[in-house]
C-alpha positions as a Markdown table, in Angstrom:
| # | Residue | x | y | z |
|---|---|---|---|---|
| 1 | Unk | 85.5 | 91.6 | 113.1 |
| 2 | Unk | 86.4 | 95.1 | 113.6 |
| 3 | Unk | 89.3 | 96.4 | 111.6 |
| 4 | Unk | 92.5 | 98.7 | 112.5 |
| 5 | Unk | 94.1 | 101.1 | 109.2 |
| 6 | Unk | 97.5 | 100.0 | 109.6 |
| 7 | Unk | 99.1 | 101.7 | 106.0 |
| 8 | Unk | 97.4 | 103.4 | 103.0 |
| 9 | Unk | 99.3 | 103.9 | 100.0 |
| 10 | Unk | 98.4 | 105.3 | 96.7 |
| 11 | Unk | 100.6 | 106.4 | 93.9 |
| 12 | Unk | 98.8 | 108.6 | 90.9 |
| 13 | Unk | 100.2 | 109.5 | 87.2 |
| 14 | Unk | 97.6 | 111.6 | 84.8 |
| 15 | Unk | 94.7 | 109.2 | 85.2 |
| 16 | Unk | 96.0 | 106.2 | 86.9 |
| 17 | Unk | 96.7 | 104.8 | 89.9 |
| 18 | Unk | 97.6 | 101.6 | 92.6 |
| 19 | Unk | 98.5 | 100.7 | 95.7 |
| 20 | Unk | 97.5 | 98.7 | 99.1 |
| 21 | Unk | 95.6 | 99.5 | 102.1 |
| 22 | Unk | 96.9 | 97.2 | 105.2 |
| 23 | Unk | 94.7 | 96.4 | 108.3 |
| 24 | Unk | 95.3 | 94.6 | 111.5 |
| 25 | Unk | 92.8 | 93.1 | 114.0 |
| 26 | Unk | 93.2 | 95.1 | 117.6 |
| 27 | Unk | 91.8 | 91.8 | 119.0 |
| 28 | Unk | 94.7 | 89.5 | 117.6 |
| 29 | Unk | 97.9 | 92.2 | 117.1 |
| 30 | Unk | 99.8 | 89.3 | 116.7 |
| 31 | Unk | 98.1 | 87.9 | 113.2 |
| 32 | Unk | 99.7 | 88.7 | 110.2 |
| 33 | Unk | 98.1 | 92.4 | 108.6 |
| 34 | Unk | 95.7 | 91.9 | 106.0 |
| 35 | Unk | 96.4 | 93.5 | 102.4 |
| 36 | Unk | 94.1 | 94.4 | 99.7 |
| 37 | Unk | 95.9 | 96.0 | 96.6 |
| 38 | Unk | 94.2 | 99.1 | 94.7 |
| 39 | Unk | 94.3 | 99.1 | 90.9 |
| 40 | Unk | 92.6 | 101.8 | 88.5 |
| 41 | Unk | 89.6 | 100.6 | 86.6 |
| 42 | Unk | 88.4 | 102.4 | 83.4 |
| 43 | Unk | 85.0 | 101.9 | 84.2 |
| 44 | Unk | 82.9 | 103.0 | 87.9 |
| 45 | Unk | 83.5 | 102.9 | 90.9 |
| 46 | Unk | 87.2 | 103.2 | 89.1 |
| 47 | Unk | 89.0 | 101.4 | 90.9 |
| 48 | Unk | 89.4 | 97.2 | 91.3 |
| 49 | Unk | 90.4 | 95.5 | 94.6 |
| 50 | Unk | 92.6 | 92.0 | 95.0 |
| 51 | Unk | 93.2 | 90.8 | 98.4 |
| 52 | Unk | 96.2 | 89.0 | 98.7 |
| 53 | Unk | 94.5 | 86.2 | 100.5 |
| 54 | Unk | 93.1 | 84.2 | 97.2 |
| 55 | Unk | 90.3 | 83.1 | 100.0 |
| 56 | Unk | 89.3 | 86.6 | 100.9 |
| 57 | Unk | 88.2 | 87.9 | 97.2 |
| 58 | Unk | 84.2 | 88.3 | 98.3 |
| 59 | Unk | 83.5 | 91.9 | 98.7 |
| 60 | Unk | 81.5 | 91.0 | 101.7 |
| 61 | Unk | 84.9 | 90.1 | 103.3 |
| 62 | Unk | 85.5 | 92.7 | 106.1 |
| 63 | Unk | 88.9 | 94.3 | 104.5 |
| 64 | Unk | 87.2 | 94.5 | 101.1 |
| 65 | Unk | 84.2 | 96.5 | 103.0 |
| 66 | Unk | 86.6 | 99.0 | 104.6 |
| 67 | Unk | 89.0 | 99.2 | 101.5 |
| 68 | Unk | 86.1 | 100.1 | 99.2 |
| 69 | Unk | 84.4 | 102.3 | 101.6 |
| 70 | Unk | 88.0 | 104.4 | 101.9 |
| 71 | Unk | 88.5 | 104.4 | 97.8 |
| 72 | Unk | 85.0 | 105.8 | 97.5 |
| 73 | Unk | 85.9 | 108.4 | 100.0 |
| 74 | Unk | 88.8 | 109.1 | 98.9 |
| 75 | Unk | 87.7 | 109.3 | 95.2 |
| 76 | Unk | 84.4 | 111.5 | 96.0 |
| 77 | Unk | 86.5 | 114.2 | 97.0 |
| 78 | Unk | 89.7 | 114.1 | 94.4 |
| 79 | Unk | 88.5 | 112.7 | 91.4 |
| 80 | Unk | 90.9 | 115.4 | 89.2 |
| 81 | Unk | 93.5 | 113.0 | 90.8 |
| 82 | Unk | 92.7 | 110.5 | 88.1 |
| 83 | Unk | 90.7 | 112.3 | 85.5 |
| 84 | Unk | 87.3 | 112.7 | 86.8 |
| 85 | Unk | 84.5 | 115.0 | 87.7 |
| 86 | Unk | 82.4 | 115.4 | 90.8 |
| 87 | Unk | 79.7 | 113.8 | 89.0 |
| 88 | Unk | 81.5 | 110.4 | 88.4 |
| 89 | Unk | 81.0 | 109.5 | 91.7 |
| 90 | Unk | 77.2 | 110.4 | 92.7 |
| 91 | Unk | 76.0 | 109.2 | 96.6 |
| 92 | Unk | 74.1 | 106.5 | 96.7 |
């Protein structure tokens, strides 16, 4: 299943943060977009994911994939944003 970024939206205070990251599937536009929701975690990788499908919770699910491999992206190179160093998030 290969997956389009449709909307990527995070909101930061001091040291926390949420939001959603919505994808569609370029081979049924038509299909409704699917969501996963972003919450802070206190404890690595620092964040926790929810799809809003109840069926689509297993991190092997395609949109968990891609959502977590954006958050770590995105947290590798800002981690200030919520309180962290550089060394919180070490490559694998």
């Amino acid at each position: 299943m290969t997956l389009q970024l449709l909307s990527l939206t995070l909101a930061y205070d001091d040291i926390r943060f949420f939001g959603s990251v919505m994808f569609t599937d370029p081979n049924h536009p038509d299909d409704k977009p699917v969501t996963v929701l972003i919450d802070h975690s206190d404890e690595p990788p620092w964040f926790r994911l929810t799809n809003v499908d109840p069926e689509g919770q297993d991190p092997t699910v395609p949109a968990m994939v891609e959502a977590d491999r954006i958050m770590r992206f995105l947290l590798r190179y800002t981690p200030d944003r919520i309180g962290r160093t550089q060394a919180d998030f070490q490559q694998p």
